[in-house]
C-alpha positions in Angstrom: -14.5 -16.0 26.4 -10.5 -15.8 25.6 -11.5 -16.2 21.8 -14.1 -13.5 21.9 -11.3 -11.6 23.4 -8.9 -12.5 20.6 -11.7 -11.9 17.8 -12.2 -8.1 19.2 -8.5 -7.9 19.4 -8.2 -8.6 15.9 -11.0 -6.7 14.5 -9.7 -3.6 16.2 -6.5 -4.3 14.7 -7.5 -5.0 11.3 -9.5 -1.6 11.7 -6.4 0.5 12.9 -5.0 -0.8 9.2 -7.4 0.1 7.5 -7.6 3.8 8.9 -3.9 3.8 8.3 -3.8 3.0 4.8 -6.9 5.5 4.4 -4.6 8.4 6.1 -2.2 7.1 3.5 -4.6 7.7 0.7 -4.3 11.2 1.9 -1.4 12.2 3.1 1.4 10.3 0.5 2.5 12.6 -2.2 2.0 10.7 -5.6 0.2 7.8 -7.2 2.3 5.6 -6.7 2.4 5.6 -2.9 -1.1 6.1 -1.9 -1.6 2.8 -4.0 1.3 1.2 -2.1 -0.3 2.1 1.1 -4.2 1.3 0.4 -3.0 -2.2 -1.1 -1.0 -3.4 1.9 -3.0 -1.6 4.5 -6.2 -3.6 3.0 -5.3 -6.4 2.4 -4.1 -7.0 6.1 -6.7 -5.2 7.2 -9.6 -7.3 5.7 -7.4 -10.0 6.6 -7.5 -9.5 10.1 -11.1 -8.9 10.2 -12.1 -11.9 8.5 -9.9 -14.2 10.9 -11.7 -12.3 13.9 -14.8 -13.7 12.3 -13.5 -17.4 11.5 -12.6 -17.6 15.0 -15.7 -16.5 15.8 -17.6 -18.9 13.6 -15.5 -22.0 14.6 -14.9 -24.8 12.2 -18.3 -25.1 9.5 -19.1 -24.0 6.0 -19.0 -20.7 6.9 -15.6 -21.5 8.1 -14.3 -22.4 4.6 -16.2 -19.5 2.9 -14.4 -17.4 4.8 -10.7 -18.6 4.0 -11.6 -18.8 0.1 -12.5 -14.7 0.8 -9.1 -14.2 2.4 -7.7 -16.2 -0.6 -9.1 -14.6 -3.1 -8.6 -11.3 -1.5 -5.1 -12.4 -1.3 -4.8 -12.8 -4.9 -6.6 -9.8 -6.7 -5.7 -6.6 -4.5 -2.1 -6.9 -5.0 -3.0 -8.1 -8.3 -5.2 -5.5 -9.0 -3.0 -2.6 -7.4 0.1 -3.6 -9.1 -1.8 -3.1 -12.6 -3.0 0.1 -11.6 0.6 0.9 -10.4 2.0 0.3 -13.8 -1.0 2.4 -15.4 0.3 5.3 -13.1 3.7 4.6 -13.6 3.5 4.7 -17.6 1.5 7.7 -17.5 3.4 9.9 -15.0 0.5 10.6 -12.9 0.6 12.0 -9.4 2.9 15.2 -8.7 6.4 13.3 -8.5 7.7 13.8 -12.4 11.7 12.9 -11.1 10.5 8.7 -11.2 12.2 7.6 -14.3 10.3 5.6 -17.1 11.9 3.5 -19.0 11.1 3.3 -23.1 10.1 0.1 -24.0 9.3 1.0 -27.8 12.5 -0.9 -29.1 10.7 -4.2 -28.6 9.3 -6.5 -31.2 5.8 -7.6 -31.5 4.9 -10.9 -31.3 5.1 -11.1 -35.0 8.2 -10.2 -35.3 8.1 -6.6 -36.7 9.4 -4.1 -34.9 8.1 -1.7 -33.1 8.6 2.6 -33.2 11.6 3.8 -31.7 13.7 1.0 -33.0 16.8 1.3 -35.4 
């Protein structure tokens, strides 16, 4: 009973994140942010949810499914956002033009040549 408690209170949890980081979609200015919000939001959202469901499950296979899906959730969205970050970043996208980008044109190839922009 007390863990069916705990599971709900979790999942309800792990829901209210995931609504957050939705309104953050939506209501953050530029790129940047709304993938800063959806990448933290859902990653403890989903996080939540699927410990609601381990303690639900107790210990099995299912069990250890489960903590490889937190783990590799764990791994690819902040993976995955922070590539998509940079993408945005590089490309100015979103309506804040003020973010600074730096040039990274003086640096060498891994052959040794240099690249455009360099003296």
């Amino acid at each position: 009973m007390v863990i069916e408690i705990m599971a709900g209170i979790l999942s309800l949890i792990g829901i209210f994140f995931f609504f957050v980081g939705v309104l953050g979609l939506f209501r953050f200015p530029d790129a940047l942010t709304r993938i800063h919000a959806a990448a933290k939001c859902d990653t403890l959202g989903a996080f939540l949810i699927i410990f609601a469901l381990i303690l639900l499950q107790g210990w099995s296979s299912e069990t250890i499914k489960l903590g490889m899906i937190i783990a590799f959730i764990w791994l690819t969205n902040p993976t995955g956002s922070h590539v998509i970050a940079r993408a945005a970043y590089f490309l100015r996208l979103g309506s804040s033009k003020d973010i600074p980008v730096k040039d990274y044109t003086h640096y060498k190839t891994s052959d040794g040549e240099a690249k455009e922009g360099e003296s």
